[in-house]
C-alpha positions in Angstrom: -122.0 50.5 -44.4 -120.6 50.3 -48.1 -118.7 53.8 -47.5 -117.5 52.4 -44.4 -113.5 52.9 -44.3 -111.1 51.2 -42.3 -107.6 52.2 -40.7 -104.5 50.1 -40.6 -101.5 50.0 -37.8 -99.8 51.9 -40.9 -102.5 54.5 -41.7 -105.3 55.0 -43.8 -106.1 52.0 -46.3 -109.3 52.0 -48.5 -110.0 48.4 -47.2 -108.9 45.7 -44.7 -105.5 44.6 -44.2 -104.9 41.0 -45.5 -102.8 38.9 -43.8 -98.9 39.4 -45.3 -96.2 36.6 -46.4 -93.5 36.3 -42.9 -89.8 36.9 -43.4 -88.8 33.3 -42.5 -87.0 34.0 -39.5 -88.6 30.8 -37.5 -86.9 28.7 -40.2 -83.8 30.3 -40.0 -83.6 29.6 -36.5 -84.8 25.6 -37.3 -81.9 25.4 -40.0 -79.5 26.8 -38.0 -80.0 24.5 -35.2 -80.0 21.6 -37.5 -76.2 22.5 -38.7 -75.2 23.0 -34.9 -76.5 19.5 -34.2 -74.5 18.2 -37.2 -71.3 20.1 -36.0 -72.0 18.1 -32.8 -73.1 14.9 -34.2 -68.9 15.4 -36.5 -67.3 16.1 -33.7 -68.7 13.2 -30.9 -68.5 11.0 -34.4 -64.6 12.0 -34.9 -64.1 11.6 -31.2 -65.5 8.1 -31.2 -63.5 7.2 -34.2 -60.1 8.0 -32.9 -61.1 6.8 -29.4 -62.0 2.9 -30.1 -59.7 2.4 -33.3 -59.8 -1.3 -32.4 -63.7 -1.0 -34.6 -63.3 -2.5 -37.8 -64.9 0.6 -39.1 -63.5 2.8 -37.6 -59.8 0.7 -38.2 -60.5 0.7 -42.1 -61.5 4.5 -42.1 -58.4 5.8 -40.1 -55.8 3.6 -42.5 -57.3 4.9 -45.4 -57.2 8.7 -44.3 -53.2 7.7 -43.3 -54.2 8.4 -39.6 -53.0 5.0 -38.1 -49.9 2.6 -38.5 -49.5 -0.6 -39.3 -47.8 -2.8 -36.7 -44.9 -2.0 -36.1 -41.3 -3.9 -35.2 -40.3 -2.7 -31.5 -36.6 -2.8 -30.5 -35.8 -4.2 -27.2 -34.6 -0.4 -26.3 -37.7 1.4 -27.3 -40.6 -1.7 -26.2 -43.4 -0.2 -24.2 -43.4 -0.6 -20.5 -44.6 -4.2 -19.1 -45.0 -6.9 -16.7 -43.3 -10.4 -17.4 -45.7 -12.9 -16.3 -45.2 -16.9 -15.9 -47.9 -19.4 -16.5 -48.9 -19.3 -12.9 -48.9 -15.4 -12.8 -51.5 -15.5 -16.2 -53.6 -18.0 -14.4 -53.6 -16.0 -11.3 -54.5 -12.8 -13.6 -56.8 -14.2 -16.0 -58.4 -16.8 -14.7 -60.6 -15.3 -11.7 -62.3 -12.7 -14.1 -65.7 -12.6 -14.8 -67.0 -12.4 -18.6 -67.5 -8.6 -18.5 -64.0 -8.1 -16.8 -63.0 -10.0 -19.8 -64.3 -8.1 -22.2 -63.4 -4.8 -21.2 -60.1 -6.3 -20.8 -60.3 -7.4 -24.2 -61.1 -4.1 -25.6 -57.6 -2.2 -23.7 -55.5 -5.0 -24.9 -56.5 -4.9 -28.5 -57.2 -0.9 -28.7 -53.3 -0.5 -27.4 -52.1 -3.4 -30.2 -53.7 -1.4 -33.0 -52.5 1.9 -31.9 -48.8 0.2 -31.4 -49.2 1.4 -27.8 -49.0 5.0 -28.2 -51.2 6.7 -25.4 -50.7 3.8 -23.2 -50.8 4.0 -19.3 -51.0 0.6 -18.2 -48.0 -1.8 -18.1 -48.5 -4.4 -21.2 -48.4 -8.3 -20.0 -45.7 -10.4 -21.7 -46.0 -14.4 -21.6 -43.0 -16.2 -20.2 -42.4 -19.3 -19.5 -41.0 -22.7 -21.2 -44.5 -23.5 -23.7 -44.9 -27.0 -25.8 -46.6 -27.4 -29.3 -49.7 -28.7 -29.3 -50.9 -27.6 -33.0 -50.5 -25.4 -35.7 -53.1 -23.8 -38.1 -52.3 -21.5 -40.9 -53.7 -17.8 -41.4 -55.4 -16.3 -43.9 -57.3 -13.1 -45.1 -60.7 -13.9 -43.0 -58.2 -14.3 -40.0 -56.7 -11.6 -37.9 -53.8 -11.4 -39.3 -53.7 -12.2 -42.8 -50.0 -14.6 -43.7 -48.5 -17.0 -41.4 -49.0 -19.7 -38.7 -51.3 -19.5 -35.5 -49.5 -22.1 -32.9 -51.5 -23.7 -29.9 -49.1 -23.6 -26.8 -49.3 -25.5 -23.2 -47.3 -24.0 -20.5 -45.3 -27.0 -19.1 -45.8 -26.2 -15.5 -49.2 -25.0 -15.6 -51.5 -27.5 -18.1 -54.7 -25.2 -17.7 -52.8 -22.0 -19.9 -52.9 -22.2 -23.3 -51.1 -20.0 -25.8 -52.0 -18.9 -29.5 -49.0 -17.6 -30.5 -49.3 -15.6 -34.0 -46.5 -16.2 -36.0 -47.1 -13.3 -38.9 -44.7 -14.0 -41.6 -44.3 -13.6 -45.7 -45.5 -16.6 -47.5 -42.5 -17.5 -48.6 -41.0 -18.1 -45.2 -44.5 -20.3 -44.1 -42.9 -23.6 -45.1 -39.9 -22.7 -43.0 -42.7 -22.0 -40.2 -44.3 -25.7 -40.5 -41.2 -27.8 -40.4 -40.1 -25.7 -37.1 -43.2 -25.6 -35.6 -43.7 -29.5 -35.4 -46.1 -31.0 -32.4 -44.1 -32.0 -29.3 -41.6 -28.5 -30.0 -40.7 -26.6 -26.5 -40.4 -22.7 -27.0 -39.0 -20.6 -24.6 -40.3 -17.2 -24.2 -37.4 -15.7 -22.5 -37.2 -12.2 -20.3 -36.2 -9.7 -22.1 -35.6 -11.4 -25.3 -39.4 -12.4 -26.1 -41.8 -9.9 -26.0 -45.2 -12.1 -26.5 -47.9 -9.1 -25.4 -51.4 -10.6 -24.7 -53.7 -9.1 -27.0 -56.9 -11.2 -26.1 -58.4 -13.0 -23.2 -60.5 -16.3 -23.5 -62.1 -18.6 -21.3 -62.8 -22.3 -22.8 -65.4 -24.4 -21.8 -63.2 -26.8 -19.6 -62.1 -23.7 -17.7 -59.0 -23.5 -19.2 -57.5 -19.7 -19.8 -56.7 -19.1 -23.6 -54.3 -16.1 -24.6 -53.6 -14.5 -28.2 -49.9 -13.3 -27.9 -48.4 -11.2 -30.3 -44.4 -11.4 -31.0 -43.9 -7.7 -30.9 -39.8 -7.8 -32.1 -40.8 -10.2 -34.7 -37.7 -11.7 -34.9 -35.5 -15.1 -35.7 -36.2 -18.5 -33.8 -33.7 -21.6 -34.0 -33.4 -24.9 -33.0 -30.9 -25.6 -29.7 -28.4 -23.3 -28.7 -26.9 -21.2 -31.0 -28.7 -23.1 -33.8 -29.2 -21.6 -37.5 -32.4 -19.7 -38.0 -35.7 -21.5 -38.5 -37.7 -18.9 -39.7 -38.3 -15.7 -39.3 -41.2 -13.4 -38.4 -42.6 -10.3 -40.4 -45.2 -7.5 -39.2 -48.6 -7.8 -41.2 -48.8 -4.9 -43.4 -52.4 -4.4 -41.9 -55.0 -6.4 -39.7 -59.1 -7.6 -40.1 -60.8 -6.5 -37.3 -63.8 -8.2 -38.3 -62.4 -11.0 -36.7 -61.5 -11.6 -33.7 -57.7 -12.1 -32.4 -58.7 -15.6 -31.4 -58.1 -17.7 -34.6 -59.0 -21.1 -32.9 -62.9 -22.1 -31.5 -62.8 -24.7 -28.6 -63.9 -27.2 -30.6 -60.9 -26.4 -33.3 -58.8 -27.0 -29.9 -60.1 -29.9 -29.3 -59.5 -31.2 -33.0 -56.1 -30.3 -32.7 -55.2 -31.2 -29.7 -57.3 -34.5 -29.8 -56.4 -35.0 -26.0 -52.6 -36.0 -26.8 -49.6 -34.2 -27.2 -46.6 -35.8 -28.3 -43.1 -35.9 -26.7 -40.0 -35.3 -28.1 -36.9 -38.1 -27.4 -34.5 -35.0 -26.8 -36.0 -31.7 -26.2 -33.0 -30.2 -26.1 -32.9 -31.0 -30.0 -36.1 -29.6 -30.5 -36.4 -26.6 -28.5 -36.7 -23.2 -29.9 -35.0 -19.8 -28.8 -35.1 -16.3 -30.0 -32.0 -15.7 -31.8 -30.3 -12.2 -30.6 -28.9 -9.8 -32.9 -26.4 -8.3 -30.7 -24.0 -5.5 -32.3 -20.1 -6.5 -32.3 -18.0 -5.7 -29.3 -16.1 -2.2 -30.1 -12.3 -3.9 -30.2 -9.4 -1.3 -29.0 -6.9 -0.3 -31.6 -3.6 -2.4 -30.4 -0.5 -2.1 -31.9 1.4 -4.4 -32.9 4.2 -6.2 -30.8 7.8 -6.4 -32.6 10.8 -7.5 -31.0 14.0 -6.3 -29.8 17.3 -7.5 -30.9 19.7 -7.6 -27.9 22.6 -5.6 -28.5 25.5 -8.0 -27.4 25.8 -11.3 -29.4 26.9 -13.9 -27.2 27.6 -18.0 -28.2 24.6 -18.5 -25.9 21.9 -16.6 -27.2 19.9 -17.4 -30.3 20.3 -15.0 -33.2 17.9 -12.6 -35.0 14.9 -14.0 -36.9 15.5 -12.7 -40.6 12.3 -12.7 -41.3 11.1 -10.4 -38.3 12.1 -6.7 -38.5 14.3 -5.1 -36.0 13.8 -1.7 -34.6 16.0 0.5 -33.1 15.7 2.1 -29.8 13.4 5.5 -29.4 16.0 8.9 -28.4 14.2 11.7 -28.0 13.3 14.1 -30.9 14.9 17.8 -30.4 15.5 17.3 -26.2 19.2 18.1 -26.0 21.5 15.9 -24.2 22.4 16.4 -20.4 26.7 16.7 -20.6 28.7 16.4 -17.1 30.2 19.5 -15.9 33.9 20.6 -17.1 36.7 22.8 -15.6 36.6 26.5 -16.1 38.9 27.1 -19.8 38.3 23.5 -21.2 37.7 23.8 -24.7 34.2 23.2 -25.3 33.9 23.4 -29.0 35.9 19.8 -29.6 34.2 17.9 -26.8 30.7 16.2 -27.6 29.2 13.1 -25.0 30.4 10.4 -26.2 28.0 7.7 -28.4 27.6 4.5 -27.2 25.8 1.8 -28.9 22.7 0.5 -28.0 22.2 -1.6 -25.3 25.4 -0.8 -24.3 26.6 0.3 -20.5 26.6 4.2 -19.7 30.2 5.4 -19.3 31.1 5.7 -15.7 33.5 8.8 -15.8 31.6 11.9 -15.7 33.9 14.0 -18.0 33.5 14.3 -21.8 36.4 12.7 -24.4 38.2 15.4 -26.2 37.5 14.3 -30.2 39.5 15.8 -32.7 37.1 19.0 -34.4 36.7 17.1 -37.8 34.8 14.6 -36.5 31.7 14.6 -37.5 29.2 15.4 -34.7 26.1 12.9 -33.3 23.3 14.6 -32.9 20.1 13.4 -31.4 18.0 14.4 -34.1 19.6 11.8 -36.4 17.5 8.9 -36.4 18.9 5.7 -37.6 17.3 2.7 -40.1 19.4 0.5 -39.6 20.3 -2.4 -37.7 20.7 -1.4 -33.8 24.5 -2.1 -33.5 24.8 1.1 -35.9 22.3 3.4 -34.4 23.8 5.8 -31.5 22.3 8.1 -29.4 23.4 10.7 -26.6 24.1 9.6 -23.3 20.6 9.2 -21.2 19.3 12.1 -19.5 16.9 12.5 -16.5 13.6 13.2 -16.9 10.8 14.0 -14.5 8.4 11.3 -14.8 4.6 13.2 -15.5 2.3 12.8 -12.2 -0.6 10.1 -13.1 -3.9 11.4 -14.5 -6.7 10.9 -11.3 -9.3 12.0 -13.0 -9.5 9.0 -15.7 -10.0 5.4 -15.3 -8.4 2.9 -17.6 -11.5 2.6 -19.8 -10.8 3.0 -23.5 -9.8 6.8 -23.9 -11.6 6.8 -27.5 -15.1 6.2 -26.0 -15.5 9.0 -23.8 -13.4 9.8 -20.3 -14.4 8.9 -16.9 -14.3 10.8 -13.8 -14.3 10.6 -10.2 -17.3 11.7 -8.2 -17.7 15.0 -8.4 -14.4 15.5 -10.2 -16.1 16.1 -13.8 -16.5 19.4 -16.0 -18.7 22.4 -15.0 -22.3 21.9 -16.4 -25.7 22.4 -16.2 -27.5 20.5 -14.0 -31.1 19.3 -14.9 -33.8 16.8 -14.0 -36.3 15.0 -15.9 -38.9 17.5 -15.5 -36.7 19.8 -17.3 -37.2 17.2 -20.7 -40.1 19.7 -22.1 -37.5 22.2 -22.5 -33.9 20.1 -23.6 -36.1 18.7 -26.1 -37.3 22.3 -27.3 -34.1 23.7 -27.5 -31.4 21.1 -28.2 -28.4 20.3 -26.2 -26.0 21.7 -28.5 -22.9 23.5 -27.4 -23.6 23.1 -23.9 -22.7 20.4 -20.8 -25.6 18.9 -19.7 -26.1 16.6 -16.5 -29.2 14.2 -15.5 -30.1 13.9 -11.8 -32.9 12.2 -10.2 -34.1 9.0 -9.5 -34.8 6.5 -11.8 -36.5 3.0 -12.0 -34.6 0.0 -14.4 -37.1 -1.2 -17.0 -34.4 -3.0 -19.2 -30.8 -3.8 -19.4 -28.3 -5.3 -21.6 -25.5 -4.8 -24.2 -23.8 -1.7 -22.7 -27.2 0.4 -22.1 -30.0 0.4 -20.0 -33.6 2.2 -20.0 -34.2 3.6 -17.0 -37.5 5.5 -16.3 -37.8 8.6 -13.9 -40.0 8.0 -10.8 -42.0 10.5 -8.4 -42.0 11.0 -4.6 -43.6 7.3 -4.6 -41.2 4.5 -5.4 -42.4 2.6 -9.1 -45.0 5.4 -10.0 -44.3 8.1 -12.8 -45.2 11.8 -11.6 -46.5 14.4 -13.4 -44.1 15.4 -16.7 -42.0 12.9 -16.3 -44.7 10.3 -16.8 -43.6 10.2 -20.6 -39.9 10.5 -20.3 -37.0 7.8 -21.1 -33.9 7.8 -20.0 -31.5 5.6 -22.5 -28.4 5.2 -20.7 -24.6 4.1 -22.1 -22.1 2.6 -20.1 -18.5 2.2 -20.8 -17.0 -0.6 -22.1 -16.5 -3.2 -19.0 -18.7 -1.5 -16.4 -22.2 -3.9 -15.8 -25.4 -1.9 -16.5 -27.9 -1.9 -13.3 -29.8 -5.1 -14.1 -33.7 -4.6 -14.3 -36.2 -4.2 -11.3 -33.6 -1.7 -9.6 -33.8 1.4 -8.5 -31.0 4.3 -8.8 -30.5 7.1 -7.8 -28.1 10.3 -9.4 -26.9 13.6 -7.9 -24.6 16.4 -8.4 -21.8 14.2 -7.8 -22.5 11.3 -9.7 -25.2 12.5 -12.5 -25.6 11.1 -16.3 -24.3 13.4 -19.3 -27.0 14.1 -21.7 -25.6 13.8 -25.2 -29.2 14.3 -27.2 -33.0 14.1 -26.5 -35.7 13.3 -29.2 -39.5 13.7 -28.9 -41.5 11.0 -30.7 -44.4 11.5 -33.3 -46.7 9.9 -29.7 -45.2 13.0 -27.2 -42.4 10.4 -25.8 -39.1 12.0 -24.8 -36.3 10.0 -25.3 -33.1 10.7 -23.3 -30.0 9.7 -24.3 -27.3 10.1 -21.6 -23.6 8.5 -20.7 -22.3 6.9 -17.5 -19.5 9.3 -16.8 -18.3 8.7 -13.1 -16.8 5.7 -11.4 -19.0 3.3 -9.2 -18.6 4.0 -5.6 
């Protein structure tokens, strides 16, 4: 049995194959699943992060890698699509929701504030309404936003809403903030001059309905009508999301509020608006009025001011004169029209006076500076007055002309599912008209924002969900006030003078009003 000899898979071997070190291919395969699940585990994690930004980690993450703004100062223009709701609206709204629906609520409203409501489909509530000031706390860093003055509003007509209004502001306009907003103060959140979105939801104990608003223009307030600014409001330069928008508990209501509010003696006095910063009225170049001397000086009439210059009367500038026909063989080269002062009669014989040939000769290219008695001019000719312009109204030619319906230059005629493509390619060097129909989302100072709407009255469709149509009307004509819808054709559409795409897909389009209303 010692000589015995054993054989291999490979061959002959002198002894028994031991059992040989694998190649590690098992582990590969572990590893390499490992890294997939990490890929997976990097991308769900991004996914989350830039999905729920209103996470105070994921908020703090995303403004340090520069991947989300600040808050940001809205123009009345370019404010995201909304709803203006009174006190009785907000109660309606607000106050049958369960504690989940609230929540979830709470969630939207505060993930479309910290995103400065980019990627926004639902129309954002605005508070209006007359509001009275219960009570004022100040903000600080452990707050949501970190400078200015939290304010506790009750709606005048409907006691059970309450208002936090977040007044974010520099420190060094705060003290301005506490005189102003005194206990017993009336502020009136006005449509579309306030734009107060509600950014939280809260139910208090007493069944009261508590909203955070947030000021999105962040502009001036002052006392009565056209008063002098109070104060004015500031975006913070960044938000703690470790707290909530709510800066005041129920029971910090309750301190405040201590079951009193005071009334003012004249509200009128006391009662704050949003002061507008409208742009100045485009005045038309007039010239100015000078007059006329009368040419005869009778004992009746007053004489010339010396101190007011007098002008002469316009002759035409290289238009010969019109001279009455003459017999056959009269000498022509001694016989000019006669000149006649100005302000004088025409002569009533229709045949030139023979002048002797060294008089010097008038011509109606001689204009005179001096006085009118001394200025002379041919004798008046007829002239075919020019047929009126119909294609023009009498707005301000230096704007941009109007037309008639369907009287207006050749062009291009788009709609507002052609936007993708204008905003591609420019509208440079070519005539562009808008059609379609459009919905009125806010009007005022010469424009209006219209938005296009589908087959279904009020509803966005397909690629024009994200469009904008910024509209200018000539001076005089009233912009289509908000709520209404319009409608444009071939005969009566917008010119397009540029579009813009924002950094958030929007499509801004800027048209004129071009055609008279009919």
């Amino acid at each position: 049995m010692s000589g015995k000899r054993y054989y291999g898979y490979q061959g002959y071997s002198g002894h028994r194959r031991s059992s040989e070190p694998t190649d590690g291919l098992f582990g590969w395969t572990i590893f390499i699943f490992i890294l997939i699940g990490f890929v997976f585990l990097c991308w769900m994690g991004s996914y989350y992060i830039f999905a729920h930004p209103e996470k105070a980690t994921n908020y703090r993450l995303l403004m340090r890698m520069h991947k989300i703004e600040p808050p940001t100062r809205f123009e009345v223009t370019a404010a995201p699509r909304g709803e203006f709701l009174k006190p009785g609206q907000l109660l309606e709204r607000f106050g049958s929701m369960t504690s989940s629906e609230i929540r979830r609520n709470n969630e939207n409203l505060l993930r479309n504030f910290v995103r400065n409501f980019h990627q926004n489909r639902d129309l954002v509530p605005y508070a209006v309404g007359t509001y009275r000031v219960i009570g004022t706390a100040p903000l600080s860093e452990k707050t949501f936003c970190p400078s200015g003055i939290t304010a506790l509003l009750q709606a005048v007509e409907q006691p059970e809403v309450l208002l936090e209004q977040l007044f974010t502001a520099d420190e060094k306009n705060i003290p301005s903030l506490q005189r102003a907003l005194v206990a017993g103060q009336e502020i009136k959140l006005e449509k579309p001059l306030d734009l107060s979105a509600v950014v939280h939801i809260e139910r208090l104990p007493d069944n009261r309905i508590l909203l955070t608003t947030m000021p999105l223009l962040y502009g001036s307030y002052g006392a009565g009508k056209g008063g002098q600014p109070s104060f004015s409001l500031e975006p913070p330069a960044e938000l703690n999301l470790d707290a909530p928008p709510s800066v005041l508990s129920a029971s910090r209501i309750e301190e405040i509020s201590g079951g009193k509010v005071a009334k003012p003696k004249d509200l009128n006095s006391l009662r704050l608006r949003r002061i507008t910063e409208e742009m100045p009225p485009q005045e038309t170049p007039v010239a100015r009025a000078l007059p006329v001397t009368p040419s005869g000086t009778g004992a009746g009439k007053p004489p010339t001011p010396i101190n007011e210059p007098t002008v002469a009367r316009a002759i035409p500038v290289n238009a010969p004169a019109v001279m009455a026909a003459i017999p056959v063989g009269t000498p022509v080269a001694a016989e000019i029209p006669r000149a006649i002062p100005v302000g004088a009669a025409p002569p009533t014989t229709s045949l030139p006076i023979a002048v002797p040939a060294s008089t010097p000769l008038a011509t109606p290219q001689t204009l005179s500076t001096s006085t009118p008695s001394q200025a002379v001019m041919p004798a008046p000719a007829t002239f075919a007055t020019p047929p009126p312009v119909t294609n023009q109204v009498a707005a301000p030619s230096e704007v941009w002309p109007v037309y008639t319906a369907g009287q207006m230059p050749r062009g291009r005629l788009v709609e507002s599912t052609d936007s993708q493509e204008l905003a591609a390619r420019g509208v440079g060097g070519e005539r562009n008209y808008l059609k379609g129909r459009f919905s009125v989302t806010a009007s005022g100072n010469g424009r209006a924002v219209l938005r296009p709407q589908g087959a279904i009255a009020g509803v966005p469709m397909g690629a024009s969900g994200k469009v904008r149509v910024i509209v200018e009307f000539p001076v005089g004509a009233v912009p289509p006030s908000e709520g209404n819808i319009i409608s444009r054709d071939n005969l009566r559409p917008f010119q397009i003078t540029s579009v813009k795409r924002g950094d958030d897909g929007q499509i801004n389009i800027y048209a004129r009003e071009i055609t008279r209303g009919q």
